[in-house]
N, C-alpha and C positions, 0 to 999 in steps of 0.2 A: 414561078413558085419558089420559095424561100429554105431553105433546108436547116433542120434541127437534128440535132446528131445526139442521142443516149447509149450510157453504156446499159449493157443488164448483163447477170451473171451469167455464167457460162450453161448451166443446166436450163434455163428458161429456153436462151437461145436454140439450146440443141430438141427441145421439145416444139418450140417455134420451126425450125427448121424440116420439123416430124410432119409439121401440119399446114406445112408451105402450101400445097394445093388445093387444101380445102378452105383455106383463112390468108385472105390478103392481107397481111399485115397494118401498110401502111396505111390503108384505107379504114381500117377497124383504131386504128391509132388516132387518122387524123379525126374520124367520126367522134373515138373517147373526147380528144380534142376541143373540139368544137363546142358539144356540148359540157362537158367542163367551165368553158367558157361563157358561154350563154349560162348556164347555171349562178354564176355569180354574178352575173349582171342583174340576172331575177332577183338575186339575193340584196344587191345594193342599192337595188328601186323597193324592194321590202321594206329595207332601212329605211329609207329616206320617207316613204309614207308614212311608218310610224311615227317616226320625229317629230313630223308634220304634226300627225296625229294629236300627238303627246304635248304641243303648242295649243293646241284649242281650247278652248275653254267649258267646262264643265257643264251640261245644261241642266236646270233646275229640275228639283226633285218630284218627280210626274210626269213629267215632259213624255215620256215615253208611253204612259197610258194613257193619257190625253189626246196623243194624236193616235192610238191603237182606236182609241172609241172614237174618236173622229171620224177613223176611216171605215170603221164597222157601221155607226149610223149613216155615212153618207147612201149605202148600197142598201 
């Protein structure tokens, strides 16, 4: 495993240190971590759909009620 080293102020710490046995630090870090992580990933396949998106081209004015009742008479 890889080690990452922060500083944080001194009053955190000493509050961190208050609540050593009720809260694993590193493990509350590495979980913040991760999903941190994973959060921008979601957020850069967001993106990238959009884009996509935003590439298509326009479908004609109706299109969407047309196949609304399409799918209404079929049933």
């Amino acid at each position: 495993m890889g080690v990452y080293s922060i500083r944080i102020p001194p009053e955190i710490k000493k509050e961190m240190d208050m609540m050593k046995d009720e809260i694993n630090w590193s493990e509350e870090i590495r979980k913040f971590i991760k999903n941190k992580i994973e959060e921008r990933k979601r957020r850069k396949v967001l993106q990238e759909v959009v884009s996509y998106i935003q590439t298509l081209p326009e479908a004609p004015e109706g299109t969407a009620r047309k196949l609304v009742r399409e799918d209404r008479d079929s049933h």
